[in-house]
SESEKE-952437 format. One record per residue (C-alpha): chain; x, y, z. Coordinates in steps of 0.1 Angstrom, whole numbers, plus 5000, padded with zeros to 4 digits. Example, Ala and Ser with C-alpha at 12.3 -4.5 7.8 and 13.67 -1.06 7.14 Angstrom:
BEGIN
+-------+------+------+------+
: chain :    u :    v :    w :
+-------+------+------+------+
:     A : 5123 : 4955 : 5078 :
:     A : 5137 : 4989 : 5071 :
+-------+------+------+------+
//
This chain:
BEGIN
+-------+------+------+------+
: chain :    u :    v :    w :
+-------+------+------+------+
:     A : 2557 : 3980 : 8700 :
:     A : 2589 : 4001 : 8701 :
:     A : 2622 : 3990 : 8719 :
:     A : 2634 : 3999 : 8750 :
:     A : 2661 : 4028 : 8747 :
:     A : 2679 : 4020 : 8777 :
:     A : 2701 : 3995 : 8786 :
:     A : 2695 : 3982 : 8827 :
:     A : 2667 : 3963 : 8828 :
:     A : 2639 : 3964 : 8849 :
:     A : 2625 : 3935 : 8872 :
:     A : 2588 : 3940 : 8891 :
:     A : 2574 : 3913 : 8914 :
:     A : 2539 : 3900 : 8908 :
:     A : 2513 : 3899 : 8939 :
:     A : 2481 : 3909 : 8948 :
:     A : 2485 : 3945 : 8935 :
:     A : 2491 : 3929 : 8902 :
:     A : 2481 : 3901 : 8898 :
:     A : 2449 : 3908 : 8869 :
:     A : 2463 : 3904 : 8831 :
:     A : 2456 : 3939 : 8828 :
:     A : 2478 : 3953 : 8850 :
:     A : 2505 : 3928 : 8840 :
:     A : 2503 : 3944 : 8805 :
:     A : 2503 : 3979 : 8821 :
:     A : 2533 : 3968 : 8841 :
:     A : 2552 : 3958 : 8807 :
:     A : 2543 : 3983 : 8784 :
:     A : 2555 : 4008 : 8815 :
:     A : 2592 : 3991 : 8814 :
:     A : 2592 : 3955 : 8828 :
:     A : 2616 : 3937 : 8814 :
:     A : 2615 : 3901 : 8834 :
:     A : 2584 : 3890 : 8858 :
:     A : 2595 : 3879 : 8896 :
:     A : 2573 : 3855 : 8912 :
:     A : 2573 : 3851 : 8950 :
:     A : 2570 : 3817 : 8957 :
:     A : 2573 : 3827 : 8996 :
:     A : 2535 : 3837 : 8991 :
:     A : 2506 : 3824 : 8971 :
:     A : 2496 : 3786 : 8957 :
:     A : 2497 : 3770 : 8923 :
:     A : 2471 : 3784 : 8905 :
:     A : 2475 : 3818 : 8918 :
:     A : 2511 : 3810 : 8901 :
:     A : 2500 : 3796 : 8873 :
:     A : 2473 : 3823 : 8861 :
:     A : 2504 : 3853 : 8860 :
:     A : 2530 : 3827 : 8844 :
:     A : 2498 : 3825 : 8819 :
:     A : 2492 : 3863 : 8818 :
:     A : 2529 : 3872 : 8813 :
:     A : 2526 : 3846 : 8782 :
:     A : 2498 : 3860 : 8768 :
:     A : 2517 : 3898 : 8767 :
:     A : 2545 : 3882 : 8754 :
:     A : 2524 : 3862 : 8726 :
:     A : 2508 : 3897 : 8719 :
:     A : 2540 : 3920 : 8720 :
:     A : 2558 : 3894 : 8701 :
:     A : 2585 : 3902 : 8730 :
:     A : 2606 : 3872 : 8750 :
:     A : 2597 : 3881 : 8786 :
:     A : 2618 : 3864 : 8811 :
:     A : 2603 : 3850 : 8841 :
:     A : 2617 : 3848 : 8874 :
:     A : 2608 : 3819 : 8902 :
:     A : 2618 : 3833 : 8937 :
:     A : 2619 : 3802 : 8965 :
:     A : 2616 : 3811 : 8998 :
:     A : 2647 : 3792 : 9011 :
:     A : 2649 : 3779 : 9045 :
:     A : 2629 : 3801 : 9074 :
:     A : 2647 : 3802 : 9104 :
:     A : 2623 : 3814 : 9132 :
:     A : 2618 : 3813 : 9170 :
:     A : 2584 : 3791 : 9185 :
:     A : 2556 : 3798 : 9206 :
:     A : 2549 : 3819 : 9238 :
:     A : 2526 : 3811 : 9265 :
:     A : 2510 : 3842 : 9275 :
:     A : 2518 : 3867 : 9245 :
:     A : 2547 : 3887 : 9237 :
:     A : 2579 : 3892 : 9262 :
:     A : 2602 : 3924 : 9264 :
:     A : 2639 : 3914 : 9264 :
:     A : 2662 : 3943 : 9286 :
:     A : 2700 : 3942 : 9281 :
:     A : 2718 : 3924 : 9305 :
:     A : 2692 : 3899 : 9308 :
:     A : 2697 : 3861 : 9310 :
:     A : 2677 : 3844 : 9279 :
:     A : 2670 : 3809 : 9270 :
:     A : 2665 : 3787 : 9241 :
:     A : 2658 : 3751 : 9233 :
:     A : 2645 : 3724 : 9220 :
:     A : 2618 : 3721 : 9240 :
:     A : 2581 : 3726 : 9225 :
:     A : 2567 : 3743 : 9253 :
:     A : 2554 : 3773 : 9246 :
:     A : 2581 : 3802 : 9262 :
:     A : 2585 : 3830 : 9287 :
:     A : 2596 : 3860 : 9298 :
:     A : 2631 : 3837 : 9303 :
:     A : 2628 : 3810 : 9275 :
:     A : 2615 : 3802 : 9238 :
:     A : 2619 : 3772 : 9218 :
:     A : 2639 : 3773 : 9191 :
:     A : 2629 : 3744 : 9166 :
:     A : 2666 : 3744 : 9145 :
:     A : 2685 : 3715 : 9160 :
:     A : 2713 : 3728 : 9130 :
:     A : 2711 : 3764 : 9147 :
:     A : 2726 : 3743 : 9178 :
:     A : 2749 : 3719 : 9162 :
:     A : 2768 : 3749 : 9145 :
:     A : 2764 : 3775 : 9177 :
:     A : 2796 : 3787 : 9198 :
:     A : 2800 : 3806 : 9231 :
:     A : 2806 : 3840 : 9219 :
:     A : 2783 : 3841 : 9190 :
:     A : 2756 : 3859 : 9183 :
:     A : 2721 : 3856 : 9176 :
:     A : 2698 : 3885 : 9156 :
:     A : 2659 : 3886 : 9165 :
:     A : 2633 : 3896 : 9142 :
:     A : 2653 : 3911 : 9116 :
:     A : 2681 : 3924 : 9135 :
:     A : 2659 : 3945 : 9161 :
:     A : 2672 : 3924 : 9191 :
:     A : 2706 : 3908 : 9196 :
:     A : 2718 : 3883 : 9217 :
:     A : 2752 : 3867 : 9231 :
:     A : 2757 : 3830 : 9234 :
:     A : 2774 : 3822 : 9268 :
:     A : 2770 : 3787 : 9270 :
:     A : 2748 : 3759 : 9246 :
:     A : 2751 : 3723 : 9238 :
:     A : 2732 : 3703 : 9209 :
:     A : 2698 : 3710 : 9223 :
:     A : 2699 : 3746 : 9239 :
:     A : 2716 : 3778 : 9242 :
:     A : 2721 : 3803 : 9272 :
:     A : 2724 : 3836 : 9262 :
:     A : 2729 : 3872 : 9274 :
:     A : 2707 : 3901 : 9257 :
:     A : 2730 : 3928 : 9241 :
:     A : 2702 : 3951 : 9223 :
:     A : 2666 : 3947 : 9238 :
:     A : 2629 : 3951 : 9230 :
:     A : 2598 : 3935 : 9225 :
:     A : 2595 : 3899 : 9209 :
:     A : 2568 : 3883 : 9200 :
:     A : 2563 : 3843 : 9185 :
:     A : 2575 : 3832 : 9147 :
:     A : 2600 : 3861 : 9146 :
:     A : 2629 : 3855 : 9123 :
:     A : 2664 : 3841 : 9137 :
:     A : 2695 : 3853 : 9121 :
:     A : 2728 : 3838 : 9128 :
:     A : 2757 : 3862 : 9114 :
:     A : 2791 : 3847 : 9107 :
:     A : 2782 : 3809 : 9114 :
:     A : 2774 : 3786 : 9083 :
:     A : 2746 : 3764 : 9089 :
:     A : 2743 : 3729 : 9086 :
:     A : 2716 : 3733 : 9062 :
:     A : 2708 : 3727 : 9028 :
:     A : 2694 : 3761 : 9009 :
:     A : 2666 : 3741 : 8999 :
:     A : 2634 : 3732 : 9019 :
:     A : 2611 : 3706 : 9014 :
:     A : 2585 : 3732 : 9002 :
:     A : 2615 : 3748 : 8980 :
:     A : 2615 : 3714 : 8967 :
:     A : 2578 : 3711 : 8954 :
:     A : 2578 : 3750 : 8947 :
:     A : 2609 : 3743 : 8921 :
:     A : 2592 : 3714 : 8901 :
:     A : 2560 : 3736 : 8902 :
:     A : 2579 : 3761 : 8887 :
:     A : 2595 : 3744 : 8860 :
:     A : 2565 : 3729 : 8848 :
:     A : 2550 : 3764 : 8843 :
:     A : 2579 : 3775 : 8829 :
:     A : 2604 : 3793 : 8848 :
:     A : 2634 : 3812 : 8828 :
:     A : 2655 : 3817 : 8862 :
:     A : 2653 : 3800 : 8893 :
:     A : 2666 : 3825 : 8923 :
:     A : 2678 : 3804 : 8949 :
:     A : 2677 : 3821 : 8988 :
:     A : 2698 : 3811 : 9018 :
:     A : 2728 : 3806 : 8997 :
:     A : 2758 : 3799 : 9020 :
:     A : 2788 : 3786 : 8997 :
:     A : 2785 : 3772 : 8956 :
:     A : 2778 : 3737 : 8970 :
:     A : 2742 : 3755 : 8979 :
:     A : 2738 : 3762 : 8940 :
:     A : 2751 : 3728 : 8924 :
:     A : 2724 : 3709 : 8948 :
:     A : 2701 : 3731 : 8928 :
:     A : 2718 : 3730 : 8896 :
:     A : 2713 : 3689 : 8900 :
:     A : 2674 : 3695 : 8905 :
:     A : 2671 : 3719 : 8876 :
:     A : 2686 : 3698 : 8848 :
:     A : 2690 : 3729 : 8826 :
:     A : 2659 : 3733 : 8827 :
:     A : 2659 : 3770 : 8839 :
:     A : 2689 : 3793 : 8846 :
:     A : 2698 : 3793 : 8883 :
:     A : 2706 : 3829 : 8898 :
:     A : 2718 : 3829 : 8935 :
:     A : 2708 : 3858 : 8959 :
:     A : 2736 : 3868 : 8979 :
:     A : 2725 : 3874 : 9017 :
:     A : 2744 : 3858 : 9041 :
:     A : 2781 : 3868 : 9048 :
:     A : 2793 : 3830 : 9045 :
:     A : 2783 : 3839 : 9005 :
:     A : 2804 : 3874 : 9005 :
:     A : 2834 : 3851 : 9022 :
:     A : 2831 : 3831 : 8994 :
:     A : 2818 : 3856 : 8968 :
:     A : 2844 : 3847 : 8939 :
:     A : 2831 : 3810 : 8939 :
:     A : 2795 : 3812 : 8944 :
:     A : 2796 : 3842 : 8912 :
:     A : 2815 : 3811 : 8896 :
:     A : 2791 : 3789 : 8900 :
:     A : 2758 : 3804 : 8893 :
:     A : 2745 : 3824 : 8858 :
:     A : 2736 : 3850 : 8874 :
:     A : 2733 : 3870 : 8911 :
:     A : 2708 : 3893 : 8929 :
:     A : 2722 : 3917 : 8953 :
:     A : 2694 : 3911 : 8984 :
:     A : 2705 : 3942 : 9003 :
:     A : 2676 : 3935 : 9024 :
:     A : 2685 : 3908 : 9041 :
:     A : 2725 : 3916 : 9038 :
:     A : 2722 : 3943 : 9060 :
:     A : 2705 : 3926 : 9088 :
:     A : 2731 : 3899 : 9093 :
:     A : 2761 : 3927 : 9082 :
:     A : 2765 : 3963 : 9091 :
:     A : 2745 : 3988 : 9076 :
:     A : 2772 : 4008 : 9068 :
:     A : 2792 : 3979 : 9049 :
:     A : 2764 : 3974 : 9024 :
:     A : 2773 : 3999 : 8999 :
:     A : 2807 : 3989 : 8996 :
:     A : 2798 : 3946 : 8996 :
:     A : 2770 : 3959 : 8964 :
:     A : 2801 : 3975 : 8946 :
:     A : 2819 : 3948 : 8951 :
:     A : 2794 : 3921 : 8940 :
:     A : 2783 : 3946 : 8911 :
:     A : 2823 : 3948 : 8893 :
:     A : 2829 : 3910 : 8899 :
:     A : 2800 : 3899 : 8883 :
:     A : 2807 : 3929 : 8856 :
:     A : 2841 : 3911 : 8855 :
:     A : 2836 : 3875 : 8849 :
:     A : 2805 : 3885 : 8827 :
:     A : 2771 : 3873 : 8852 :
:     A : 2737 : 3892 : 8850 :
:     A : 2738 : 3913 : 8885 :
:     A : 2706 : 3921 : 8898 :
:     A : 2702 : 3952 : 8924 :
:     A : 2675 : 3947 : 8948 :
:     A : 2651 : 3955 : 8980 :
:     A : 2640 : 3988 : 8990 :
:     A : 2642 : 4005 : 8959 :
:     A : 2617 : 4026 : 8958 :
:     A : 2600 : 4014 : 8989 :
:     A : 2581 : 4046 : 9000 :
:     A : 2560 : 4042 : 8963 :
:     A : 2546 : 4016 : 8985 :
:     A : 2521 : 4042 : 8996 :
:     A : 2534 : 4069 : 8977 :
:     A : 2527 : 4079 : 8938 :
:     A : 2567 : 4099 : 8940 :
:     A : 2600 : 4079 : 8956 :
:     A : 2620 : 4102 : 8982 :
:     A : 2650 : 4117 : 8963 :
:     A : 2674 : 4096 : 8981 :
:     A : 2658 : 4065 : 8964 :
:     A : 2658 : 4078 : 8932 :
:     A : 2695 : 4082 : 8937 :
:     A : 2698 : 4048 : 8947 :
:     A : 2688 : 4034 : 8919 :
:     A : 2708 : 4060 : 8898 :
:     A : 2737 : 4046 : 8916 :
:     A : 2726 : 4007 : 8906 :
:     A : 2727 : 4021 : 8869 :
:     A : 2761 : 4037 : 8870 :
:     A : 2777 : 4012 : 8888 :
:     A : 2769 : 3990 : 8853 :
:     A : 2741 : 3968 : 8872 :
:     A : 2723 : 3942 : 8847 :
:     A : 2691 : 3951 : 8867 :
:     A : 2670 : 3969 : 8892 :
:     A : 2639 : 3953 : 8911 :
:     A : 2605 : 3963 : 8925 :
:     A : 2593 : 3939 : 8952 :
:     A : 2564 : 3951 : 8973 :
:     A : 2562 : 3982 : 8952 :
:     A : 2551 : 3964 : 8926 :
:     A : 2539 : 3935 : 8940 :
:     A : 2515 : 3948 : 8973 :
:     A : 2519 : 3991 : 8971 :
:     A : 2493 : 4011 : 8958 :
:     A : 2511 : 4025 : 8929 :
:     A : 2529 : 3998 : 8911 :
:     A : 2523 : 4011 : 8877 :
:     A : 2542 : 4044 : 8883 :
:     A : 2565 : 4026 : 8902 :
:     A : 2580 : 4007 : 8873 :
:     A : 2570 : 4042 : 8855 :
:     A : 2596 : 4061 : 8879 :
:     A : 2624 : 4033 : 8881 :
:     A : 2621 : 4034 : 8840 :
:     A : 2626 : 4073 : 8841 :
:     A : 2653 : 4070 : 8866 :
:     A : 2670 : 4045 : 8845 :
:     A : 2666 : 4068 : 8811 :
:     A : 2680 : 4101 : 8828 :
:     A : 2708 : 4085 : 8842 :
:     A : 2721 : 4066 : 8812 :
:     A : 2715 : 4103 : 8791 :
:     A : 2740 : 4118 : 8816 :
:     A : 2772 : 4122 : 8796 :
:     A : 2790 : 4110 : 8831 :
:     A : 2774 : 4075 : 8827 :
:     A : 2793 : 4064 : 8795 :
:     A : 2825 : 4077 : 8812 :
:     A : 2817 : 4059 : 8844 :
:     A : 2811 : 4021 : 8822 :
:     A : 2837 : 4024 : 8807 :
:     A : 2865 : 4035 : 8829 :
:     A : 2850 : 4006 : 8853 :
:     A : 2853 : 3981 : 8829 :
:     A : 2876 : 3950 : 8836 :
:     A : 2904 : 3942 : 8817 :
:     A : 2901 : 3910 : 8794 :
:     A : 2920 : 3880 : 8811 :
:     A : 2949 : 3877 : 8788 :
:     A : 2959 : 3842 : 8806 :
:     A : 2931 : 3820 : 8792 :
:     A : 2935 : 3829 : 8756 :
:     A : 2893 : 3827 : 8752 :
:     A : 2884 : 3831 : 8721 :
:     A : 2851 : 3845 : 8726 :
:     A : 2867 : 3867 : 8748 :
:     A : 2888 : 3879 : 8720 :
:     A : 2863 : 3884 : 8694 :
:     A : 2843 : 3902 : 8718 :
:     A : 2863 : 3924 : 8729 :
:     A : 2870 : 3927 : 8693 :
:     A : 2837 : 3936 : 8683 :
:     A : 2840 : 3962 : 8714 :
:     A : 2865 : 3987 : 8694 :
:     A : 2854 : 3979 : 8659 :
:     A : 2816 : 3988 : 8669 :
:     A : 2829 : 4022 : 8686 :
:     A : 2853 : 4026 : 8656 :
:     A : 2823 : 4022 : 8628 :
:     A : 2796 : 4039 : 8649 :
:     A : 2775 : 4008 : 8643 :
:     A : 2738 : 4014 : 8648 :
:     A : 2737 : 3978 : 8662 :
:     A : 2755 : 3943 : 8675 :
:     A : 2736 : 3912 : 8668 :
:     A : 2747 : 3882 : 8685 :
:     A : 2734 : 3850 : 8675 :
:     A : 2733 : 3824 : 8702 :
:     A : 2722 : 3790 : 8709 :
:     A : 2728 : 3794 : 8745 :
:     A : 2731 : 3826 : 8753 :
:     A : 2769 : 3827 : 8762 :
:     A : 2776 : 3847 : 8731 :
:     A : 2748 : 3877 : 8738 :
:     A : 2761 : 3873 : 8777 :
:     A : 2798 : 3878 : 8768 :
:     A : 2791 : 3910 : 8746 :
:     A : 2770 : 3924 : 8772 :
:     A : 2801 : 3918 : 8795 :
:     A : 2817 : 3948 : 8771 :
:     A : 2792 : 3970 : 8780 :
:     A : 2798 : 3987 : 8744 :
:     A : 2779 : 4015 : 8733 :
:     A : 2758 : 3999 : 8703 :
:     A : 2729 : 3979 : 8715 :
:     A : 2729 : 3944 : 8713 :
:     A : 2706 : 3920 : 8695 :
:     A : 2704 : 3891 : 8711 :
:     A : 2689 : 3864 : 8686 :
:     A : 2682 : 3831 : 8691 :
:     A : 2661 : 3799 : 8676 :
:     A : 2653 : 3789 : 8712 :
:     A : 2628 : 3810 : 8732 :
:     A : 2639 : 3800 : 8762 :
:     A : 2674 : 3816 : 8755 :
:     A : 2656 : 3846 : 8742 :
:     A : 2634 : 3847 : 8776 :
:     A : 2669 : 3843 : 8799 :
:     A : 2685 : 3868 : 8781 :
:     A : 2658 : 3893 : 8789 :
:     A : 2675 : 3899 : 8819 :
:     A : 2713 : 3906 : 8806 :
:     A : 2724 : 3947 : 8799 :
:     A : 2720 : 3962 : 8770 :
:     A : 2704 : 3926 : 8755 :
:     A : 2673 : 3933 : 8731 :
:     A : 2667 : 3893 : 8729 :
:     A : 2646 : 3878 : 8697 :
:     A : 2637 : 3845 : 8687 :
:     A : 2650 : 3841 : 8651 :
:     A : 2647 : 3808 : 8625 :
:     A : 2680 : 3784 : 8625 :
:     A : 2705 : 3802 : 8599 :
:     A : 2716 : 3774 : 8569 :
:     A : 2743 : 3791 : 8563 :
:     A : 2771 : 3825 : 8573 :
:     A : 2752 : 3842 : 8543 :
:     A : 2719 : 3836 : 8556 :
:     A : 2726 : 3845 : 8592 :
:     A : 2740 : 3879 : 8581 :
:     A : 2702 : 3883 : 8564 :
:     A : 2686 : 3870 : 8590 :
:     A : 2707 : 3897 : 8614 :
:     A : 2704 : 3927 : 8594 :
:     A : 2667 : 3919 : 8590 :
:     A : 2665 : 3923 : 8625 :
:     A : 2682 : 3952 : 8631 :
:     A : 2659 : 3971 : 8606 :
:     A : 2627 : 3953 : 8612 :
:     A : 2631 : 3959 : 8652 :
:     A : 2642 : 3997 : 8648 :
:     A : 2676 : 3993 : 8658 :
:     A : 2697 : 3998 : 8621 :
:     A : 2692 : 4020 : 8590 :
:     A : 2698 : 4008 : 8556 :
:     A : 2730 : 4014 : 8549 :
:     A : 2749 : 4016 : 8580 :
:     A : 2772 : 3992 : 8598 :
:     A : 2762 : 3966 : 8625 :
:     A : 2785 : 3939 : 8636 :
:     A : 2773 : 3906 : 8637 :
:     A : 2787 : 3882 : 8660 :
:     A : 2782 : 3841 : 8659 :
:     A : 2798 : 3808 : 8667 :
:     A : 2807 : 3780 : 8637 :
:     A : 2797 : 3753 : 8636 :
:     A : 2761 : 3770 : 8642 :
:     A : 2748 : 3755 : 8678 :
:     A : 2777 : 3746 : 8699 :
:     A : 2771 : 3764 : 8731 :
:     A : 2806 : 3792 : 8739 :
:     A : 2820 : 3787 : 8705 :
:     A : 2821 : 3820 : 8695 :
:     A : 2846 : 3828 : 8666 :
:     A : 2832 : 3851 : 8641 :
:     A : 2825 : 3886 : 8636 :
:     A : 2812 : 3905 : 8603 :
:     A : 2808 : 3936 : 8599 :
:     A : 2772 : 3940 : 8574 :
:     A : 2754 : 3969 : 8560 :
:     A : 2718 : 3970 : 8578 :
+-------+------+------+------+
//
């Protein structure tokens, strides 16, 4: 199979519209870069037969697919009413509490004693994603009296939000718990972690994990964008859930955050996903509206890693020529002359203060691969961090990402620009120029006779050693 010509990558979310082997190999071979699984909906062996039939395309493509293990994070939610839904009218005087009892037109238990212990008068509280809005007056450690700011009809088990208070409540769940061992024994490249508040949230994780997976932290609570520099620190890599963003900030601020999120992560060199709502009309729709088609053009020349189908993929009627559209989109805007102009006047500055190495030869291979006109960069990397740090340079070669270890050829499947292989251990410098230019020929990337620059760390398998760069003849 031939390479992908572009360089953002593509993720699709698995469900009942794609679930059979056959449309999981459809879904590839139409652009799919890296497999989401919901772990919100469905059970173990549901999981387990697409974790199987995204291993059997990889084992027949001969392609490192990356896998990606979505928990559903904590669910904050309102109880039970007595007689059937209630309609809320501004103005109106609105209780909840901790009291089972199933609620009224006045009152609804609230089963989240840590909504209570972290609640002050004067905050706010966001129904059923964001469609009411209510006004703490008074509450203790077991209730809350509220006034209702933005009314309408709510009905039992709708969503709480809680914008601008962080919770005292641990990103994980108990399910999250036995969904993330579940997940790592299938084999999970990336674990996206939900509910993430501050980079303590992650490092709870991180502790579960064992390195057993790469952990990627969707950003969708403002107590996250307060803290955006630190949790980007802490995790490998970060999903943009726009989604759920927007109902706990303003609409209008969304844009601005994703820019934000987009360039840091750009900056200190962390896969950046772009999600939610996409290309939600292809839901029930075989074309996108062109203002979604724009937004994902936007994702692409903002420098985004990645772009993601959820329910287009994973419940619409169309999630073949959903991927099919978002791979077009992606193509057309990165053949626009104004795209190369946009990566690179956005790129960041290498940090002169820490006098990284890798960040040297890097940037390095940068202007010596733009100087040549190499056909190719091939990174060799036990770990990744090499293939992740040339990506950071956005050059205009593509990168090779090789590896002996498929589960750092799987990871990297979600990294710009990264074409990721699993290659033999080099003996030597010698042999791992062979092994590269090899590559570069054998996977269509180089011509015989032209430069690509090879990047590497010595000694061979130290993880962020990276120290050498040859230039070879393909």
């Amino acid at each position: 199979m031939t390479h992908r010509t572009r360089r953002a990558k593509i993720v699709a979310t698995l469900g009942p519209a794609s679930a059979s082997p056959e449309v999981i190999r459809q879904l590839f071979d139409a652009g799919v870069d890296v497999f989401r699984m919901n772990f919100s909906h469905g059970d173990f062996a549901s999981h387990a037969a697409r974790f199987q039939a995204v291993r059997d395309v990889e084992r027949d493509t001969g392609r490192p697919i990356g896998i990606l293990a979505d928990l559903q994070g904590p669910k904050l939610r309102v109880g039970r009413f007595a007689d059937g839904p209630v309609q809320l009218v501004p103005g109106q005087a609105f209780r909840f509490d901790l009291d089972d009892t199933p609620g009224s037109a006045t009152r609804v238990p609230l089963p989240h004693p840590e909504i209570f212990a972290a609640l002050v008068p004067g905050a706010e509280l966001l129904l059923d994603d964001g469609k009411l809005r209510v006004r703490v007056d008074r509450c203790d450690a077991n209730s809350a009296d509220t006034t209702v700011l933005v009314g309408g009809r709510l009905s039992e088990r709708k969503g709480v939000n809680v914008p601008g208070v962080v919770l005292p409540i641990s990103a994980l769940t108990a399910k999250d718990r036995a969904d993330l061992e579940v997940a790592l024994q299938l084999g999970a490249d990336w674990i996206a972690l939900s509910f993430v508040q501050r980079p303590e949230d992650i490092a709870q994780a991180r502790a579960l994990i064992q390195g057993r997976a790469a952990v990627l932290a969707k950003l969708e609570k403002p107590s996250a964008i307060e803290r955006l520099d630190d949790v980007i620190e802490a995790a490998d890599a970060i999903m943009v859930a726009r989604g759920d963003l927007g109902v706990e900030m303003p609409a209008e601020r969304v844009p601005a955050i994703q820019k934000r999120i987009v360039g840091l992560c750009r900056k200190k060199g962390k896969p950046v996903i772009v999600a939610t709502q996409m290309l939600e009309s292809m839901i029930a729709s075989p074309v996108p509206t062109r203002a979604e088609a724009s937004d994902v053009a936007t994702a692409i020349y903002d420098g985004a890693d990645a772009v993601m189908l959820s329910a287009e993929s994973a419940a619409g009627q169309y999630p073949i020529e959903a991927v099919t559209m978002m791979n077009r989109i992606i193509e057309g805007t990165e053949g626009d002359a104004l795209y190369r102009q946009l990566i690179d006047a956005s790129h960041a500055a290498a940090d002169t203060s820490t006098r990284d190495v890798t960040q040297a030869v890097c940037c390095a291979m940068r202007r010596a691969s733009a100087l040549l006109q190499a056909d190719a960069i091939v990174s060799y990397t036990s770990s990744g961090h090499t293939a992740l740090r040339a990506a950071r340079e956005r050059p205009e070669a593509p990168i090779l990402g090789i590896s002996p270890h498929l589960g750092v050829a799987r990871r990297l499947a979600l990294a710009w620009g990264v074409h990721s292989v699993q290659v033999p251990d080099p003996q030597d410098t010698q042999h791992l120029t062979e092994i590269a230019t090899e590559v570069a020929r054998e996977q269509g990337f180089a011509r015989a006779g032209h430069a690509v620059v090879v990047l590497a760390g010595m000694p061979f398998g130290q993880s962020g050693s990276t120290n050498l760069m040859q230039i070879a003849m393909a």
